[in-house]
N, C-alpha and C positions, 0 to 999 in steps of 0.2 A: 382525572387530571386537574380538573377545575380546584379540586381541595388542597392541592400543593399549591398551585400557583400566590405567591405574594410580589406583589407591584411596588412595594416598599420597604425597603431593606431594614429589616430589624435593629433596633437603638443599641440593644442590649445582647450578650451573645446568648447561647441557648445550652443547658447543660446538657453535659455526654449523653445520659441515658437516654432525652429528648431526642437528641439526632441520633443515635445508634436505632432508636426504633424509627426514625424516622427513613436510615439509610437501610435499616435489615426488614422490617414488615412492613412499613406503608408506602415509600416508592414502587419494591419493587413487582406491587402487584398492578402496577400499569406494565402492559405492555408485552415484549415475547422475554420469554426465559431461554437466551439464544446459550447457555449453558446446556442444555440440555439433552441430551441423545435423540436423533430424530429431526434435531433442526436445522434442516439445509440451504435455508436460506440465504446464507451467504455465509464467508468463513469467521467463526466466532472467534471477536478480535477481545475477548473479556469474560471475566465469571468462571474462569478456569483456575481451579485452587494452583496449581505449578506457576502457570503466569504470573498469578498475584505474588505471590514469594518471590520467583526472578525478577519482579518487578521493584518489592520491595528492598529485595536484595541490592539493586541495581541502586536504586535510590538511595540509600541507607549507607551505601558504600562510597556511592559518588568515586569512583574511579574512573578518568580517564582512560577511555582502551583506545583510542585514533592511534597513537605511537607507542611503540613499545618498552623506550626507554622510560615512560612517566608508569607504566604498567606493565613489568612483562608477565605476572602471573597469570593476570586477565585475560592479557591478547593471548597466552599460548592456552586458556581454558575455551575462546576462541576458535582461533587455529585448528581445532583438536575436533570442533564439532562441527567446522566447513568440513575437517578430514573424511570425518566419518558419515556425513549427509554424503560428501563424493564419492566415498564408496560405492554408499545404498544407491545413488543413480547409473553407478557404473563407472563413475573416472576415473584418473590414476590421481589417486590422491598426491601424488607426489609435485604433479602439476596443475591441479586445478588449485583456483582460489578463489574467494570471494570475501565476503562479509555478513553478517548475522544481522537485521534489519528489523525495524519496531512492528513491522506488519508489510503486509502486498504493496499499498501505494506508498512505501516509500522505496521497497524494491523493483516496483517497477518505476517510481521515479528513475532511481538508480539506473537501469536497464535503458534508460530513455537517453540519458545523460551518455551512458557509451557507447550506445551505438552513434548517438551526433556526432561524439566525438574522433570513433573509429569508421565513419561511412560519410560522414556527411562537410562536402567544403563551405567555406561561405555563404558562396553563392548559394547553394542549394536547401540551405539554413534558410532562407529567406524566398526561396521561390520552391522550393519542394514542395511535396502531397506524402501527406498519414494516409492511408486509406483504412477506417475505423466500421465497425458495424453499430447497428440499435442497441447491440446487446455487448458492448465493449463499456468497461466501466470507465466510472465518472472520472476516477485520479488520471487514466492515460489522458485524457483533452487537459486538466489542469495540469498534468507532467510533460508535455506539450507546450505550455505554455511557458511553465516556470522555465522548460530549456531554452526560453528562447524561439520555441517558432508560432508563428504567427499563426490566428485561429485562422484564418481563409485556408491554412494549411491544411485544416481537418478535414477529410472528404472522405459522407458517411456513405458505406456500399450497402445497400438492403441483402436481406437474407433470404433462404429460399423457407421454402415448408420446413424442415431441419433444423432452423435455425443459422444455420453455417453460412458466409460468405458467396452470397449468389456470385460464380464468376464469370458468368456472361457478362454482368455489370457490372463486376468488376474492369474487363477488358476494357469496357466502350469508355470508361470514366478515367484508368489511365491514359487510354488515344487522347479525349479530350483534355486531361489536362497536362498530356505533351503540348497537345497544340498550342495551348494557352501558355506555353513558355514556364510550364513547372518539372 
């Protein structure tokens, strides 16, 4: 890693070949090949030939899809594949909806954002409790935060052997933080 590192931005730019081997054989042999079959490490948000295309595509195109009237080919190419993911989970496509999202934490930003906004009043925006485990990812505490609730809000519940939400302590940590007026 030491051999990439430069501390001072280059004067002059650097021709293609230079950086094409710099981006295809000498990066990427620091590090994991999270392309790769076998790596579960967390879910591989890169290095997938099909993404890189939607991406470029996406890019390349720069179309607006939020409203429909600026895009409707878009949205309804959209549309079409909330349809058919609702299928594959079982719902009626006729009434489920959603939106297609750059990755997890921003759909579960999203997820975060409606449930505040379908469950939670004011008040409780500001005096409620998350109850989060060791093992809940890093975006829910920052999608937490971006909504709007306060970090005192986070309250981590430990886990048993399993991994899972110990809910004995679960229990005593909700009591307590009724009591405490959350």
């Amino acid at each position: 890693m030491h051999r990439l590192r430069e501390d001072v931005a280059p004067e002059k730019g650097t021709d293609l070949e230079s950086v094409l081997d710099l981006a295809c054989n000498i990066a990427p042999t620091e590090g994991w090949d999270i392309s790769m079959p076998g790596f579960c490490a967390y879910v591989a948000g890169g290095g997938i030939l099909h993404t890189a295309v939607a991406e470029l595509l996406s890019a390349t195109l720069n179309r607006f899809t939020g409203m429909f009237s600026a895009s409707p080919g878009f949205v309804q190419l959209e549309v079409n594949v909330i349809s058919w993911l609702a299928q594959v989970v079982g719902y009626d496509p006729k009434t489920a909806f959603g939106n297609l999202t750059t990755g997890g934490s921003m759909a579960n930003f999203l997820g975060i954002l409606v449930a505040r906004r379908h469950h939670l009043t004011e008040h409780e925006l500001t005096h409620g409790a998350v109850m989060v485990t060791s093992q809940t990812h890093s975006c829910i505490a920052k999608g937490l935060m971006m909504a709007g609730l306060p970090q005192s809000s986070i309250c981590q519940v430990p886990v048993d052997s399993a991994m899972r939400m110990d809910v004995q302590q679960l229990e005593t940590i909700i009591i307590t933080q009724k009591d405490a007026g959350h």
